[in-house]
ROFISE-472225 format. One record per residue (C-alpha): residue in three letters; x, z, y. Coordinates in steps of 0.2 Angstrom, whole numbers, plus 5000, padded with zeros to 4 digits. Example, Ala and Ser with C-alpha at 12.3 -4.5 7.8 and 13.67 -1.06 7.14 Angstrom:
<pts>
residu = ala, X = 5062, Z = 5039, Y = 4978
residu = ser, X = 5068, Z = 5036, Y = 4995
</pts>
This chain:
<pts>
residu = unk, X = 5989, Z = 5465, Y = 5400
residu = unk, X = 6007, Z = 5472, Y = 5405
residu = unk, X = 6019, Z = 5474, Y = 5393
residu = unk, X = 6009, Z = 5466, Y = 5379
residu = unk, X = 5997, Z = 5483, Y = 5379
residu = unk, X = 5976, Z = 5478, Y = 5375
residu = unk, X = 5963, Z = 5485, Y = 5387
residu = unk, X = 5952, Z = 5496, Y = 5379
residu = unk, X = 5936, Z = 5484, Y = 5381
residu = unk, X = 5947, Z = 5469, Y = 5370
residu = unk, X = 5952, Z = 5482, Y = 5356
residu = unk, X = 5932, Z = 5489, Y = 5354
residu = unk, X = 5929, Z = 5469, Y = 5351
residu = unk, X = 5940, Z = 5465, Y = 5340
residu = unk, X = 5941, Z = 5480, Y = 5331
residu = unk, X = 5922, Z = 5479, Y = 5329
residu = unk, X = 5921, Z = 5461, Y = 5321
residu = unk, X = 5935, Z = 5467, Y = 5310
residu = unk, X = 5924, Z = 5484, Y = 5303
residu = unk, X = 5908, Z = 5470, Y = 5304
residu = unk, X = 5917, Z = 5458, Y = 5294
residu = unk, X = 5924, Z = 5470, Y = 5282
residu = unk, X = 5940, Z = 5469, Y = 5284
residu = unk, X = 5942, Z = 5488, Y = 5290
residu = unk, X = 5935, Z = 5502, Y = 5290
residu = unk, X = 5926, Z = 5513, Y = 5301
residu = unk, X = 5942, Z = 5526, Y = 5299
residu = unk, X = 5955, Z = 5513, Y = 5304
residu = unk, X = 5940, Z = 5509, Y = 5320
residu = unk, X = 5938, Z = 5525, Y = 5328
residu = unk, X = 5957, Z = 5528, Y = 5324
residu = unk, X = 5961, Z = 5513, Y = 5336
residu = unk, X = 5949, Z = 5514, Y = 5348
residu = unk, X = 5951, Z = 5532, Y = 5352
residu = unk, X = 5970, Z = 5529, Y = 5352
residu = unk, X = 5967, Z = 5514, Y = 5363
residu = unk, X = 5956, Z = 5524, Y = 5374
residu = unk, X = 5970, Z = 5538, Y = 5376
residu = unk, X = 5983, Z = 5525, Y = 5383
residu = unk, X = 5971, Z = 5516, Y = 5394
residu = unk, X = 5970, Z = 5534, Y = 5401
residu = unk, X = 5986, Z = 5539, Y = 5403
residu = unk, X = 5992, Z = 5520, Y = 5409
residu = unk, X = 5980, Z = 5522, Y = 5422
residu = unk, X = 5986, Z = 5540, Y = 5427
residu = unk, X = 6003, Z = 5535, Y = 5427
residu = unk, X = 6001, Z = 5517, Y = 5437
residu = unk, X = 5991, Z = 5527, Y = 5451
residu = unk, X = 6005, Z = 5542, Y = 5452
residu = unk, X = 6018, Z = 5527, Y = 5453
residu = unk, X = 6007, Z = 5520, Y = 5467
residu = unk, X = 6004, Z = 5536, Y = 5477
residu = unk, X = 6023, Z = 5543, Y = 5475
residu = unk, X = 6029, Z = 5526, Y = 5484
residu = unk, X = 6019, Z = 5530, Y = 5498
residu = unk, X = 6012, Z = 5512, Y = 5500
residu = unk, X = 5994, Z = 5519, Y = 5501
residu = unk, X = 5999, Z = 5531, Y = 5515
residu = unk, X = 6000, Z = 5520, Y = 5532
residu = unk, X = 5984, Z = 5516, Y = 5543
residu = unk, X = 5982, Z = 5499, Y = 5537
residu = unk, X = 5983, Z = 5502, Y = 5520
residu = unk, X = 5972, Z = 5516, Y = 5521
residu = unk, X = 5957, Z = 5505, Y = 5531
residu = unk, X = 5961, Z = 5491, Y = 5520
residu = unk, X = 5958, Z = 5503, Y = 5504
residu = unk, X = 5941, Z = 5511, Y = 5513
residu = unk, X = 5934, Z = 5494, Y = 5517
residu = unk, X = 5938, Z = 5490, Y = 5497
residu = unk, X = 5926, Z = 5504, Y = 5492
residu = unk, X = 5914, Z = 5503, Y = 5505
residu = unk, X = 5912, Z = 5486, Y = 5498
residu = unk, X = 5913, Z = 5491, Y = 5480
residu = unk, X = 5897, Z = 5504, Y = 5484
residu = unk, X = 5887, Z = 5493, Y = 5491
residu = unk, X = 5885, Z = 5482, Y = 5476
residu = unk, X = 5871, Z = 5482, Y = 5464
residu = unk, X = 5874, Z = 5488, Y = 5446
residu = unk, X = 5869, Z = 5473, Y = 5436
residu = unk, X = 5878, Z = 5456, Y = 5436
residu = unk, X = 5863, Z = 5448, Y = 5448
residu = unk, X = 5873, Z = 5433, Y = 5458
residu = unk, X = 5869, Z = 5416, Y = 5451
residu = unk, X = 5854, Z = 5420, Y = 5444
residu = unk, X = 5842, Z = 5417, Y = 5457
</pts>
C-alpha cells in the first residue's frame, strides 16, 4: 500500500462483506470497486512510466535479471500446488 491507497483485491473484500452484511448497497459496491479498479490501473501505468523514464531497466544486467524473472514466472503452474504434496 503506498500512500495509504487499497489494492483492488482488499476493496472487492471488504466491500463485499459490507453489501453481504447489509451495510451497503450494491450501488455504493460496483461504485467503489469500479473506482478502485480505475486507480489500480492507472497506479500501475504510471509507476511503470516512472520506471521506464529513469532508465533503470535499460542496462545489460537489469535487462538479464528482468528476463530470468519472467522466464521463471512462466514456468510456474497456475494453481497454488507447493506444500500440498
Amino acid at each position: 500500500m503506498f500512500a495509504g491507497a487499497q489494492l483492488f483485491t482488499s476493496n472487492v473484500m471488504v466491500m463485499l462483506v459490507g453489501a453481504l452484511s447489509g451495510r451497503t448497497g450494491l450501488r455504493h459496491l460496483a461504485v467503489s470497486w469500479g473506482l478502485s479498479l480505475a486507480g489500480n490501473l492507472a497506479g500501475t501505468l504510471v509507476f511503470g512510466a516512472m520506471v521506464h523514464a529513469s532508465g533503470v531497466t535499460s542496462s545489460g544486467p537489469a535487462r538479464a535479471m528482468l528476463a530470468e524473472m519472467l522466464h521463471g514466472k512462466e514456468a510456474l503452474g497456475g494453481g497454488q500446488r507447493r506444500g500440498l504434496r
